[in-house]
C-alpha positions as CSV (number, residue, x, y, z in Angstrom):
1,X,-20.9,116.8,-59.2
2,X,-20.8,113.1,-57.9
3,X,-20.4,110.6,-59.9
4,X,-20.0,112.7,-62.8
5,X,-23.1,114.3,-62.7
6,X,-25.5,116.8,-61.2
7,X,-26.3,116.4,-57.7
8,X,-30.5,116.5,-57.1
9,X,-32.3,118.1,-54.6
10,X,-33.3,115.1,-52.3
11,X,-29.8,112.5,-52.5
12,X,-28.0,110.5,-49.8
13,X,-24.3,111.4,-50.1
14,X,-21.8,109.8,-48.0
15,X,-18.5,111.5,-47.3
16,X,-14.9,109.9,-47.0
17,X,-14.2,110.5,-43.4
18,X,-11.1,113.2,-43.1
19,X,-11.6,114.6,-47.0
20,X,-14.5,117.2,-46.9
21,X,-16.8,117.3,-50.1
22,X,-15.1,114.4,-51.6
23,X,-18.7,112.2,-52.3
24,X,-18.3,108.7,-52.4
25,X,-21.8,107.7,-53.6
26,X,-25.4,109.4,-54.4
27,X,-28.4,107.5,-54.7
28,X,-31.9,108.3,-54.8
29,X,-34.2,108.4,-51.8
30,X,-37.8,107.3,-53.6
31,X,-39.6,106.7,-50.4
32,X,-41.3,110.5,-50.4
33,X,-42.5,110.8,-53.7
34,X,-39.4,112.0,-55.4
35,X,-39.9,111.5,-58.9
36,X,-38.0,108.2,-60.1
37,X,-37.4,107.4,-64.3
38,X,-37.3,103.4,-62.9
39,X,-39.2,101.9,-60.5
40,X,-36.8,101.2,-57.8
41,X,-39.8,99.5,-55.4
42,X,-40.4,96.4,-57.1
43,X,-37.1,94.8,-56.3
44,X,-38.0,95.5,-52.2
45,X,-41.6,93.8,-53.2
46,X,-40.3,91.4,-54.8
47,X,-37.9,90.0,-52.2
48,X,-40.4,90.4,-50.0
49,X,-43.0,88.5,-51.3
50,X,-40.4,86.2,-52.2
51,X,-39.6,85.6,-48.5
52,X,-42.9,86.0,-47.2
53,X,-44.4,83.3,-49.9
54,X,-41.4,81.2,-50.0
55,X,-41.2,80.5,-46.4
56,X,-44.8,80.2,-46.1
57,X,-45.0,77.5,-48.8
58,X,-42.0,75.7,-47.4
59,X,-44.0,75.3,-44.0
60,X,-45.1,71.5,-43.4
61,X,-48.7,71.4,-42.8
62,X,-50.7,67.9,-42.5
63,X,-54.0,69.6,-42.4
64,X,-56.4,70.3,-44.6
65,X,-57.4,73.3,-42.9
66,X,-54.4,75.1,-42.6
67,X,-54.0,74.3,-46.7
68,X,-57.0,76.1,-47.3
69,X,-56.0,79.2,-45.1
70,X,-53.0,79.4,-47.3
71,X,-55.0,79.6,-50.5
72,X,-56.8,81.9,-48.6
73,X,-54.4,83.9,-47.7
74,X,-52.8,83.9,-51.8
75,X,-56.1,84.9,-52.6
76,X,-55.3,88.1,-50.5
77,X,-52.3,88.6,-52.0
78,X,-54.0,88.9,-55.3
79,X,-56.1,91.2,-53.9
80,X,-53.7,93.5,-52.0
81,X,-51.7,93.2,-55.4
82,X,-54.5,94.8,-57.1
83,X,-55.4,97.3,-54.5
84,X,-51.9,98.8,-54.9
85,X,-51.2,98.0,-58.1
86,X,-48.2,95.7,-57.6
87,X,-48.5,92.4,-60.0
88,X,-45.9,91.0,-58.3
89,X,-48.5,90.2,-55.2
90,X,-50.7,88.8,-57.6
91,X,-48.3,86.2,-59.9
92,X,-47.0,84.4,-56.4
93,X,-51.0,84.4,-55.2
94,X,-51.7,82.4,-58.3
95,X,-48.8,80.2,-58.0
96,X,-49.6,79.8,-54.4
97,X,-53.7,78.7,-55.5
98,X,-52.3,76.6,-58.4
99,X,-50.5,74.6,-55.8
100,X,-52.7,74.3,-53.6
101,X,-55.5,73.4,-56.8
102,X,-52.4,70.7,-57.9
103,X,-52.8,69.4,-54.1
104,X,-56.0,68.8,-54.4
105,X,-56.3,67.3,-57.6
106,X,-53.6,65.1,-56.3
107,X,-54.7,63.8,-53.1
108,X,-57.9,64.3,-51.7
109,X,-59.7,64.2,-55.8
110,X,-57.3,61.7,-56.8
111,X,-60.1,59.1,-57.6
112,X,-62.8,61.7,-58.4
113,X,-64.1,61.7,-62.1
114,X,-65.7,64.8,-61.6
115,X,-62.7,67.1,-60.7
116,X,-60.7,67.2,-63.9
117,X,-64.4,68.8,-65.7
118,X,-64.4,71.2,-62.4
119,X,-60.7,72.4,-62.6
120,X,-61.3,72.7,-66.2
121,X,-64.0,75.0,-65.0
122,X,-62.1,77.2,-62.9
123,X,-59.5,77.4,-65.7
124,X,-62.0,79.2,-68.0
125,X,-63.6,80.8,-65.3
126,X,-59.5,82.5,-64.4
127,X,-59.0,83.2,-68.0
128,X,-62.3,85.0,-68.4
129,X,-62.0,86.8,-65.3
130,X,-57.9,88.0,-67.0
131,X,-59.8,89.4,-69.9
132,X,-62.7,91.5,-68.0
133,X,-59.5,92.7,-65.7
134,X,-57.4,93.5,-68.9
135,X,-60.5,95.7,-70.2
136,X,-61.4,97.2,-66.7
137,X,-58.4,97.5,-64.9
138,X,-58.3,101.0,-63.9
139,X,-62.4,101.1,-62.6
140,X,-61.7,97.9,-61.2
141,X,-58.9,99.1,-58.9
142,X,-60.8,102.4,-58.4
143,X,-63.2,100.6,-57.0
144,X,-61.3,98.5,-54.9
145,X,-59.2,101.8,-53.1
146,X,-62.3,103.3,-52.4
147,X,-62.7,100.8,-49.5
148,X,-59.8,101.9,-48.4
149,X,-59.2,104.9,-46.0
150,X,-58.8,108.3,-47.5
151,X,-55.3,108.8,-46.0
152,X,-53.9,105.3,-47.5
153,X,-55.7,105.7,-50.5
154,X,-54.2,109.2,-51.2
155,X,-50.7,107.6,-50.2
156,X,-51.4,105.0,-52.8
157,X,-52.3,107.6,-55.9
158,X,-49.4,109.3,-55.2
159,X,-46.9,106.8,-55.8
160,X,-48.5,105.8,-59.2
């Protein structure tokens, strides 16, 4: 027993050095499909993106261009996030477009009367598109891992 409790199969114990069988710790190792009551994975994803998104929104950029290849790029996220199922890709995607919307509303539409009715636009259009994904969700991301090679996509259904 470690910890006060059974010992699994598949655990990481480290031992005192000089007292044999004296267990220090056990923890899980949920990177082979060992089954897991608690999603341990999210917490890596989430720092992750954290530190992926985080530095690349920090990053100065005085171009338009490379502004649009960073909404492009969180409209990737969204859709690697629904690929694997991970909502965590897709909630800093959509901060990462609203930012980049609130950019454009600010600067280069600033005097534009037409922009407010357009965002307004792609508002409903988001919200719609949240219901039909609510509905759809699991033939929606069947559809999507069926691009995806057989050996990844098998890796994929095996974690959820």
């Amino acid at each position: 027993h470690a910890l006060c409790g059974p010992v699994p199969g598949r655990t990481l114990t480290v031992i005192r050095p000089g007292h044999d069988n004296q267990r220090l710790l056990a923890g899980h190792i949920g990177f082979d499909g060992f089954p897991h009551a608690a999603d341990f994975a999210f917490w890596l994803y989430l720092y992750g993106v954290i530190a992926f998104w985080g530095g690349m929104s920090l990053m100065n950029s005085n171009s338009e261009l490379n502004k649009f290849i960073y909404m492009c790029i969180n409209l990737a996220m969204i859709f690697i996030g629904a690929v694997i199922s991970r909502r965590v890709f897709a909630v800093f995607g959509g901060l990462g477009i609203a930012g980049y919307l609130g950019h454009l509303s600010y600067s280069v539409f600033k005097d534009s009367m037409l922009f407010p009715f357009a965002l307004s636009f792609i508002g409903l259009v988001v919200v719609w598109l949240g219901v039909v994904w609510q509905k759809r969700e699991a033939a929606i991301t069947e559809r999507l891992r069926s691009w995806l090679p057989a050996n990844l996509r098998q890796m994929i259904e095996n974690i959820h």
